[in-house]
N, CA and C atoms as an extended XYZ file, in Angstrom:
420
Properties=species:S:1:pos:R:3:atomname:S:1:resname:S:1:resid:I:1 pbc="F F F"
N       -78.710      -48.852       67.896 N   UNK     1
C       -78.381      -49.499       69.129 CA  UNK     1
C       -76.952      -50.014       69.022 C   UNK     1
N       -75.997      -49.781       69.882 N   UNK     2
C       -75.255      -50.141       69.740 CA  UNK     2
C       -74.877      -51.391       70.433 C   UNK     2
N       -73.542      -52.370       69.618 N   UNK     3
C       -73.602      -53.459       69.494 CA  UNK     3
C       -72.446      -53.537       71.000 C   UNK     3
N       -73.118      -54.921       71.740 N   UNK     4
C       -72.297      -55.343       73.087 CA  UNK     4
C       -71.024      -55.863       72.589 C   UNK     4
N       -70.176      -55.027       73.575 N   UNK     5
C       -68.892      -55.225       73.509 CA  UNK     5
C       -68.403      -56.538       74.124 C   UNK     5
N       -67.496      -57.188       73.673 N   UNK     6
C       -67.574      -58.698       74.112 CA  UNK     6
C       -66.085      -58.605       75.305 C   UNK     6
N       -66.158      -59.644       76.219 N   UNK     7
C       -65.112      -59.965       77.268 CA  UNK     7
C       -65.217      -61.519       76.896 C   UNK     7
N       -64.013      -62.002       78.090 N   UNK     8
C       -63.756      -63.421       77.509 CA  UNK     8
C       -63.620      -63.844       79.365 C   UNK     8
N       -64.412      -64.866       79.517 N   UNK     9
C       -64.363      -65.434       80.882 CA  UNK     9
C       -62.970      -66.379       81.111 C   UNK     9
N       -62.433      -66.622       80.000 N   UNK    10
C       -61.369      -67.140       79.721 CA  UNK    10
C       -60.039      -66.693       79.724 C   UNK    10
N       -60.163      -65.308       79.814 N   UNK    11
C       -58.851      -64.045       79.590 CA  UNK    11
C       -59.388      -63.980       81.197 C   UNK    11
N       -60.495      -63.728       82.063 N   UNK    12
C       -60.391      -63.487       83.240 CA  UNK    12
C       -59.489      -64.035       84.073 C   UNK    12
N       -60.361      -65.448       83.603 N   UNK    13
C       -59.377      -66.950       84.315 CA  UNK    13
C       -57.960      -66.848       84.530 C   UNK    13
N       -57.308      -67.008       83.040 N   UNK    14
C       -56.164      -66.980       82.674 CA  UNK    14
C       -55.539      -65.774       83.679 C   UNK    14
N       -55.572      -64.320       83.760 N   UNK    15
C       -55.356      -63.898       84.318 CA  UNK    15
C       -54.631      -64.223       85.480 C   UNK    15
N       -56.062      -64.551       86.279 N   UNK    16
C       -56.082      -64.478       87.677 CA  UNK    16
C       -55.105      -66.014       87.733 C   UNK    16
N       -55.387      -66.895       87.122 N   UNK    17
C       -53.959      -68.059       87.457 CA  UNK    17
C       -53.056      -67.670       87.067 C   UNK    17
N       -52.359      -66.811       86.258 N   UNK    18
C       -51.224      -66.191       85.868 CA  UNK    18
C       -50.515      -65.616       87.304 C   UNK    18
N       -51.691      -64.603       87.955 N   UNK    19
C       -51.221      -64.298       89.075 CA  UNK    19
C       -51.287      -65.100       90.226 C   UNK    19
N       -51.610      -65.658       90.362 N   UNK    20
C       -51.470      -66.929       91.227 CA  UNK    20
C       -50.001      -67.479       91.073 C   UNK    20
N       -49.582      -68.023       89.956 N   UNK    21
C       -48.854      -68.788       89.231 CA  UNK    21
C       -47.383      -67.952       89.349 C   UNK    21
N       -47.380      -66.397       89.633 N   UNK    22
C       -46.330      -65.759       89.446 CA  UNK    22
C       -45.889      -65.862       91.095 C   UNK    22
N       -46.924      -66.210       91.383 N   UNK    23
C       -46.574      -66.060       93.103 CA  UNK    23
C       -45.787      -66.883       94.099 C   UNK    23
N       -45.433      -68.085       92.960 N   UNK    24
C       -44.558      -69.370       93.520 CA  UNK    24
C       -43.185      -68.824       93.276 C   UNK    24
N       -42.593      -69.109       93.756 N   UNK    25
C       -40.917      -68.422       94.155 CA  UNK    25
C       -40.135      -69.488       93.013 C   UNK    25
N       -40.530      -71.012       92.727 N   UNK    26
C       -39.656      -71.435       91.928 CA  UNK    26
C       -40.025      -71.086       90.817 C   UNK    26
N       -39.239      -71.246       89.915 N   UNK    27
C       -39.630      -70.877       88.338 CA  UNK    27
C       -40.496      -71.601       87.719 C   UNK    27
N       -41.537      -71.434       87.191 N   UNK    28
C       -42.313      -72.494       86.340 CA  UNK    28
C       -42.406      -72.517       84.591 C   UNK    28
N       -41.257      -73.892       84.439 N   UNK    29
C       -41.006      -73.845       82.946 CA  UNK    29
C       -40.842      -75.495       83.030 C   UNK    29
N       -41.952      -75.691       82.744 N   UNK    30
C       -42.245      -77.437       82.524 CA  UNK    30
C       -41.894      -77.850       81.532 C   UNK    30
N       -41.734      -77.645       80.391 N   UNK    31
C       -41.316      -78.265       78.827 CA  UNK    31
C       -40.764      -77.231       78.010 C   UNK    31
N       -40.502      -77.329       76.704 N   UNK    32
C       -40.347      -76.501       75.574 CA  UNK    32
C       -41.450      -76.153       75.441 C   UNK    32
N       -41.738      -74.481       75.778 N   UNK    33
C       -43.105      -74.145       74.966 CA  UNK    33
C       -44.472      -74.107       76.492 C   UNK    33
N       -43.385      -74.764       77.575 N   UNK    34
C       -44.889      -75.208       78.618 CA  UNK    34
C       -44.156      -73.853       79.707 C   UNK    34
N       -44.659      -72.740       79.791 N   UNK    35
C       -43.340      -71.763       80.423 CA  UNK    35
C       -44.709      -70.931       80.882 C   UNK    35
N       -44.301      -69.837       81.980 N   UNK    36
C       -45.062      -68.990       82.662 CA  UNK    36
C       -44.624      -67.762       81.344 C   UNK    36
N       -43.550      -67.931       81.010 N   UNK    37
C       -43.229      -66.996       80.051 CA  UNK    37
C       -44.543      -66.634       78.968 C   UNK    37
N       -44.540      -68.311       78.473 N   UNK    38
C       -45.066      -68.523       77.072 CA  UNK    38
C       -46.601      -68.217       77.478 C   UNK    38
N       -46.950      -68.551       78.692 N   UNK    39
C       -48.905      -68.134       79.047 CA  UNK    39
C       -49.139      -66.750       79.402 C   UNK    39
N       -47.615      -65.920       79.356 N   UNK    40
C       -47.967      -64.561       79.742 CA  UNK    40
C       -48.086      -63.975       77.915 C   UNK    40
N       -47.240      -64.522       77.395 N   UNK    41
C       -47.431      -64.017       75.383 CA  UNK    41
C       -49.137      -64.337       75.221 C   UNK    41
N       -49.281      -65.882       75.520 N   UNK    42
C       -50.783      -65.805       74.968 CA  UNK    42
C       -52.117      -64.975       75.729 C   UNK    42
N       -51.842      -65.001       76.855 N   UNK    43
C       -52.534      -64.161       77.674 CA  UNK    43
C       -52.803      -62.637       76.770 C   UNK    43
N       -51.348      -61.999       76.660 N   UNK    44
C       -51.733      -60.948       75.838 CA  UNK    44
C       -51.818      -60.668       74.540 C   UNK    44
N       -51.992      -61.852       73.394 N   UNK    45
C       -52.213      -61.763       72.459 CA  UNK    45
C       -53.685      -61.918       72.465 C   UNK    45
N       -54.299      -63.026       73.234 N   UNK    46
C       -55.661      -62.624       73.259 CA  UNK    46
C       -56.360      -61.182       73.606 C   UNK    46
N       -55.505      -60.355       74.723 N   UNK    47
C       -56.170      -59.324       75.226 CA  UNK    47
C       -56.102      -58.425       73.912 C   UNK    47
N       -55.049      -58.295       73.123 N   UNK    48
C       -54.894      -57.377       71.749 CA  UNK    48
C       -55.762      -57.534       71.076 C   UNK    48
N       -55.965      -59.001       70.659 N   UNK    49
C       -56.771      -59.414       69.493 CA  UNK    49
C       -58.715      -58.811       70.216 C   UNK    49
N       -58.830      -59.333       72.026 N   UNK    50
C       -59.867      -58.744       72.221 CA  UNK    50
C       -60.486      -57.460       72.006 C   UNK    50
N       -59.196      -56.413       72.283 N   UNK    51
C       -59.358      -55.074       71.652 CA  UNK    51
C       -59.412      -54.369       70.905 C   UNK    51
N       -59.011      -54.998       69.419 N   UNK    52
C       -59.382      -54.914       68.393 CA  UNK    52
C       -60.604      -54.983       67.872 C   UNK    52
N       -61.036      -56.646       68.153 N   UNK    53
C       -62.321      -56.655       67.964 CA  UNK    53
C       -63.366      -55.496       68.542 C   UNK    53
N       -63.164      -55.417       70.102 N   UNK    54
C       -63.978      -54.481       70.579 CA  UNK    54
C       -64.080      -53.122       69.524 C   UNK    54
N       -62.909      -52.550       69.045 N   UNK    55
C       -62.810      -51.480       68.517 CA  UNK    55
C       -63.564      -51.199       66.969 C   UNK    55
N       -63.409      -52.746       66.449 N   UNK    56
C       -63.927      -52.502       65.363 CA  UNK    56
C       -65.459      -52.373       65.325 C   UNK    56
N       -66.407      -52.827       66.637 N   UNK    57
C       -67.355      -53.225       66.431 CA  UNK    57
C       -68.010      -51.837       66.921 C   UNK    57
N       -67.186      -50.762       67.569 N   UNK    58
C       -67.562      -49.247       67.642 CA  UNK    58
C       -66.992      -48.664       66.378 C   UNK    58
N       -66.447      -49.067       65.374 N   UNK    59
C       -66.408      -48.500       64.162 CA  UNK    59
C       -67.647      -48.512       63.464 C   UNK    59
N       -67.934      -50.080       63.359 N   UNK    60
C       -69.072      -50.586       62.970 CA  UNK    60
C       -70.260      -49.586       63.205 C   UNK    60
N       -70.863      -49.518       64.898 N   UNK    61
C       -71.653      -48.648       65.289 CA  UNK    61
C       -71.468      -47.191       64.417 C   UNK    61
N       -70.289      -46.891       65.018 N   UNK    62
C       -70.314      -45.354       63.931 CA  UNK    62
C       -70.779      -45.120       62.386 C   UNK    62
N       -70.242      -46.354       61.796 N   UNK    63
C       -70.772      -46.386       60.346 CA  UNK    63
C       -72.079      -46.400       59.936 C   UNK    63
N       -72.642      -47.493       60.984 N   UNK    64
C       -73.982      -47.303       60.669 CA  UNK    64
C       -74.704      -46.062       61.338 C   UNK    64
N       -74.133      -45.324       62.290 N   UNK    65
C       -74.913      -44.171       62.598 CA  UNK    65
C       -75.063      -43.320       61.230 C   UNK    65
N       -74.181      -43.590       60.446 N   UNK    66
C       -73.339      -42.532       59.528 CA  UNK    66
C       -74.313      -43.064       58.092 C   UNK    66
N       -74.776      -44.407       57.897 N   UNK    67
C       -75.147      -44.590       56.879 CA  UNK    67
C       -77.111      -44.314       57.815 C   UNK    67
N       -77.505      -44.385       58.506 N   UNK    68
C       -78.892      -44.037       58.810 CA  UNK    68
C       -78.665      -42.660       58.606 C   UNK    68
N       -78.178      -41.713       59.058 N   UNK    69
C       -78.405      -40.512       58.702 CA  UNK    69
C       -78.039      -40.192       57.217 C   UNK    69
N       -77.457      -40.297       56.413 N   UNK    70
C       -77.608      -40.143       54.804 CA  UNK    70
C       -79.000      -40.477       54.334 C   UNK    70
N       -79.001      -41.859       54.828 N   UNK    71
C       -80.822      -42.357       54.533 CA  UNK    71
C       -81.314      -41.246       54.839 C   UNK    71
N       -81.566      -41.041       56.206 N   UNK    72
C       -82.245      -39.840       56.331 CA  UNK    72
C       -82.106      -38.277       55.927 C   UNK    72
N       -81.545      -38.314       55.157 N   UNK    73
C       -80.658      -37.020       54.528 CA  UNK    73
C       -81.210      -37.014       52.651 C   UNK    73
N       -81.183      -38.444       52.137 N   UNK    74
C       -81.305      -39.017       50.861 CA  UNK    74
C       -83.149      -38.669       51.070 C   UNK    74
N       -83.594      -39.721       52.151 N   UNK    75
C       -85.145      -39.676       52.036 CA  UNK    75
C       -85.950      -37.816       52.257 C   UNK    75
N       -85.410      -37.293       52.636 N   UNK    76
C       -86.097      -36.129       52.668 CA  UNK    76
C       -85.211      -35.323       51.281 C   UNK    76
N       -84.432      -35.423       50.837 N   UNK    77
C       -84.121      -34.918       49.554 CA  UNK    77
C       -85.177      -35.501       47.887 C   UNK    77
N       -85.302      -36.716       48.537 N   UNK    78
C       -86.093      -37.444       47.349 CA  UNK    78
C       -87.708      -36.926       47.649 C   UNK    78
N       -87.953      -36.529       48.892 N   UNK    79
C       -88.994      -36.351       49.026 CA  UNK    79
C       -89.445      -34.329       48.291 C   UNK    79
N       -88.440      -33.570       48.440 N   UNK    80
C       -88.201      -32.414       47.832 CA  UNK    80
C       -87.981      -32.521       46.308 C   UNK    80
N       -87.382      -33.553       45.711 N   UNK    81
C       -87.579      -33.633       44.167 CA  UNK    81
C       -88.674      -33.788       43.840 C   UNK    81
N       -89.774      -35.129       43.964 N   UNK    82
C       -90.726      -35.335       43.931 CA  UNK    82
C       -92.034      -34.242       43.944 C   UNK    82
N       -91.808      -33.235       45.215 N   UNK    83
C       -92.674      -32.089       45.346 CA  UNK    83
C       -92.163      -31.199       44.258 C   UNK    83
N       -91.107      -30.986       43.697 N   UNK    84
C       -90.401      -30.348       42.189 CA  UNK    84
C       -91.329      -31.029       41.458 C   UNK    84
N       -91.482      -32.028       41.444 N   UNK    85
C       -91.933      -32.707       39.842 CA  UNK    85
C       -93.737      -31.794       40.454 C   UNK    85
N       -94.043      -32.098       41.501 N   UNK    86
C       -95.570      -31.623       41.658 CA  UNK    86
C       -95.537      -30.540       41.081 C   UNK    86
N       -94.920      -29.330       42.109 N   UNK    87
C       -94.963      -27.895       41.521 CA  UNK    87
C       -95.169      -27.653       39.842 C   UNK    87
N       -93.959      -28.302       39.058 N   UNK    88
C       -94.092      -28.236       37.695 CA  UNK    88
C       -95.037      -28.283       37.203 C   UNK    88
N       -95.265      -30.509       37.293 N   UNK    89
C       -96.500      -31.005       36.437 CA  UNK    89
C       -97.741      -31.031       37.027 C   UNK    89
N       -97.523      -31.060       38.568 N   UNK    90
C       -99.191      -31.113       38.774 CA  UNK    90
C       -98.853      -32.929       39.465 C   UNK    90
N       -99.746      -32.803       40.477 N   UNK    91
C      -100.260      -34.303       41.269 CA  UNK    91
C      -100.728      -35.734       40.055 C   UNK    91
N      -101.370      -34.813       39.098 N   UNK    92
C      -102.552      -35.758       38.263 CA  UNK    92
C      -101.923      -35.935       36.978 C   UNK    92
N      -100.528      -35.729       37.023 N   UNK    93
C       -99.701      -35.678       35.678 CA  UNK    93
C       -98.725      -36.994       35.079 C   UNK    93
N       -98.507      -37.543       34.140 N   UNK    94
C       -97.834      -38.338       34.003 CA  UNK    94
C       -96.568      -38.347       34.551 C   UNK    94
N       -96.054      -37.285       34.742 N   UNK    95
C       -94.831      -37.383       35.282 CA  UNK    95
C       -94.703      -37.361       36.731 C   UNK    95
N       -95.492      -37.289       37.055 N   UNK    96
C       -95.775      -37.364       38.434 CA  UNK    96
C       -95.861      -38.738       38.923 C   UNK    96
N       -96.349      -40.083       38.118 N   UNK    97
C       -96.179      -41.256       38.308 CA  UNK    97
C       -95.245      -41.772       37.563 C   UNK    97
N       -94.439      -41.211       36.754 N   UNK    98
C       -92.631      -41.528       36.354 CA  UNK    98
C       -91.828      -41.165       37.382 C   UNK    98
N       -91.949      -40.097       38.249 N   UNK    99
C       -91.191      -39.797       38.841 CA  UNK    99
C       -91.380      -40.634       40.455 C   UNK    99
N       -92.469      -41.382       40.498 N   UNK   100
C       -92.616      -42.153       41.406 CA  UNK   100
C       -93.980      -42.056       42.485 C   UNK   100
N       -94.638      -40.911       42.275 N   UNK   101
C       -95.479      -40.263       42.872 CA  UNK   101
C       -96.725      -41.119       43.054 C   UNK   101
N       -97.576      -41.691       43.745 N   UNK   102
C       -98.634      -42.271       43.498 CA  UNK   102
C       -99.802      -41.762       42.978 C   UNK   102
N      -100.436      -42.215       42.029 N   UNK   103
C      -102.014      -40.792       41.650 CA  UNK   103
C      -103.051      -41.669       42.428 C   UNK   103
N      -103.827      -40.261       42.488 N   UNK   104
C      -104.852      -40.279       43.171 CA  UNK   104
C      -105.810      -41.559       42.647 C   UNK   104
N      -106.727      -41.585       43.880 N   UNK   105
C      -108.138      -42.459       42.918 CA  UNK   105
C      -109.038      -41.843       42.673 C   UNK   105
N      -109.337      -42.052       41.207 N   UNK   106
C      -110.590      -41.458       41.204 CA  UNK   106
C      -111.658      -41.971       41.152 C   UNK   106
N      -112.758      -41.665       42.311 N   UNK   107
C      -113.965      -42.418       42.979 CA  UNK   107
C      -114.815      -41.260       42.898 C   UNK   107
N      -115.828      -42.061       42.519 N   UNK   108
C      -116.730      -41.203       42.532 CA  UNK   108
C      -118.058      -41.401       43.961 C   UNK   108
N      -118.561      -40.269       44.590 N   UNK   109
C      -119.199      -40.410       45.508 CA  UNK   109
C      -120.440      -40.581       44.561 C   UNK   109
N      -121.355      -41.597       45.098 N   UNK   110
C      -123.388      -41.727       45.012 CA  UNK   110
C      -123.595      -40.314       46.256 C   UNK   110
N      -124.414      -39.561       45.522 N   UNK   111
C      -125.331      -38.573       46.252 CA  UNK   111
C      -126.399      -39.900       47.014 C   UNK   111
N      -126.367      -39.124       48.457 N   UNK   112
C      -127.067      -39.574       49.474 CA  UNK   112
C      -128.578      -39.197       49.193 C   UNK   112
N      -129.570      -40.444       49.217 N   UNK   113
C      -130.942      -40.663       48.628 CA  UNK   113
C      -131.736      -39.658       50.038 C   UNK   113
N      -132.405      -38.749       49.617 N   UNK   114
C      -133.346      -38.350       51.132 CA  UNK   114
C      -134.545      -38.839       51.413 C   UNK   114
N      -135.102      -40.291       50.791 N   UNK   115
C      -136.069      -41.049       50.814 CA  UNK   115
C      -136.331      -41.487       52.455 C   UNK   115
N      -137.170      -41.545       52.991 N   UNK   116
C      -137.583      -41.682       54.446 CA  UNK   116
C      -137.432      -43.251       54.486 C   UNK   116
N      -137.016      -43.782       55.910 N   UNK   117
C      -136.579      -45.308       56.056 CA  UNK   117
C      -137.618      -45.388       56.418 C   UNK   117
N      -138.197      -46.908       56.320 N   UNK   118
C      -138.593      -47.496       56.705 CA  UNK   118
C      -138.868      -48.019       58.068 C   UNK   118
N      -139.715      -47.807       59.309 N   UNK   119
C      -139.767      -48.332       60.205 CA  UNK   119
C      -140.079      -49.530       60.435 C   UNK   119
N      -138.981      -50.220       61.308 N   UNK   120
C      -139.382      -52.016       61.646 CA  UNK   120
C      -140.488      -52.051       62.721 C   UNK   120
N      -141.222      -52.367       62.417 N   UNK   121
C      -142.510      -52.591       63.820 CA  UNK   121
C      -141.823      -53.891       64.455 C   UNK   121
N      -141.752      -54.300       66.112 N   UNK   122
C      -141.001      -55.025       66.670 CA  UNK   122
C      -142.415      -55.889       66.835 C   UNK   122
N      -142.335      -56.940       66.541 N   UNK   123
C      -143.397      -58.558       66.252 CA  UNK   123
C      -143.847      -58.199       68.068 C   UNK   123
N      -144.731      -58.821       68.555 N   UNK   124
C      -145.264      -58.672       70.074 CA  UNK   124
C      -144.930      -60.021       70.647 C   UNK   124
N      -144.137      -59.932       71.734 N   UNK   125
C      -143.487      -60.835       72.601 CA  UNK   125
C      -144.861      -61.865       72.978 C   UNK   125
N      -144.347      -63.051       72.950 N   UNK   126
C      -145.413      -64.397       73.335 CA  UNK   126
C      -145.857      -63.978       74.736 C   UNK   126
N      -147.386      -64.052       75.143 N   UNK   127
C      -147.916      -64.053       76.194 CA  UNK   127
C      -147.401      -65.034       77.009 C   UNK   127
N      -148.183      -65.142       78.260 N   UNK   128
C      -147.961      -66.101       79.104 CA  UNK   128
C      -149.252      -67.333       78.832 C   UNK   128
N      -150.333      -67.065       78.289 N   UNK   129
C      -151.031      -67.736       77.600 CA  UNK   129
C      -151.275      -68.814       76.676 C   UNK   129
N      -149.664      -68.517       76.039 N   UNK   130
C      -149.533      -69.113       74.826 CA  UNK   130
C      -148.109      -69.804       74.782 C   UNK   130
N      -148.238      -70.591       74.199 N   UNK   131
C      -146.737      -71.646       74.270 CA  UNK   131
C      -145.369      -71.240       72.644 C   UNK   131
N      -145.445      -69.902       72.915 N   UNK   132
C      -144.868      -69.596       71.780 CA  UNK   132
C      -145.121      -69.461       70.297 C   UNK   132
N      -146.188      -70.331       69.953 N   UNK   133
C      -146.255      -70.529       68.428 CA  UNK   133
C      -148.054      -70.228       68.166 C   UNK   133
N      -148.300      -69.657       69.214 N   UNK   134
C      -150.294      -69.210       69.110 CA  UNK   134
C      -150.888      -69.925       69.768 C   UNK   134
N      -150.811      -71.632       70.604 N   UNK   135
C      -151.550      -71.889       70.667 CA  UNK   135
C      -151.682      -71.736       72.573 C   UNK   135
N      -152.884      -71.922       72.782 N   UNK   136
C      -152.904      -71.554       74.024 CA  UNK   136
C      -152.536      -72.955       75.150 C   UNK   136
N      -152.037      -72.165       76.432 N   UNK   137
C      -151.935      -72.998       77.583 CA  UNK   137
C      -152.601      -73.132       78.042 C   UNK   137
N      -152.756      -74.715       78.564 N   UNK   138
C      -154.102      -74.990       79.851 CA  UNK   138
C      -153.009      -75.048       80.802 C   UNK   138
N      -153.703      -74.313       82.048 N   UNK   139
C      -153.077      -74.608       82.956 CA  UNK   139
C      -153.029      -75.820       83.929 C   UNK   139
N      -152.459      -76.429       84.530 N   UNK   140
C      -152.714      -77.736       85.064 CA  UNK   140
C      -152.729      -77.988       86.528 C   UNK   140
């Protein structure tokens, strides 16, 4: 994903009073250093320095496009050595878990018993007779 490129609401500003500011007919140079001159230098030293940054941070992007695909270049190569070590030694081989390979488990299955289950007989639901526990209802 690539990373948002940044602006400055502050370079907008500046701007747009710059042009404002150029639009007065007298000269505006208030002090040593306080000059329409001197806010047009910083104006565009920020915009440089903004574009830089911007630029580096699509370098950035590129690099990491550049380092995910090696990964992905590295992981399917490691995954082709590994099947080398199989071919050789075999799945169930020591070198097969030096070389990183996981071994199998070995489990053993119980043979399934063919002994007939048991049927549950279901107990017989309380009459209307009886108050749950056997003994009987009088009716009233």
């Amino acid at each position: 994903m690539a990373r948002l490129k940044r602006s400055s609401k502050v370079l907008e500003k500046g701007l747009r009073r710059m042009a404002g500011m150029r639009s007065i007919n007298d000269p505006l140079d208030f002090a040593p250093g306080l000059s329409l001159t001197e806010y047009d230098v910083r104006i565009q030293a920020l915009q440089g320095q903004l574009a830089r940054y911007n630029t580096m941070l699509s370098t950035v992007d590129e690099m990491a496009g550049v380092v995910k695909l090696m990964e992905e270049e590295l992981r399917s190569y490691s995954e082709k050595m590994l099947m080398g070590v199989v071919t050789r030694y075999g799945k169930d081989s020591l070198q097969y878990v030096q070389a990183g390979g996981t071994p199998r488990k070995r489990t053993t299955r119980k043979a399934v018993s063919s002994s007939p289950t048991t049927m549950i007989i279901p107990t017989a639901a309380p009459s209307l007779e009886t108050n749950g526990n056997g003994a009987r209802v009088t009716a009233s």
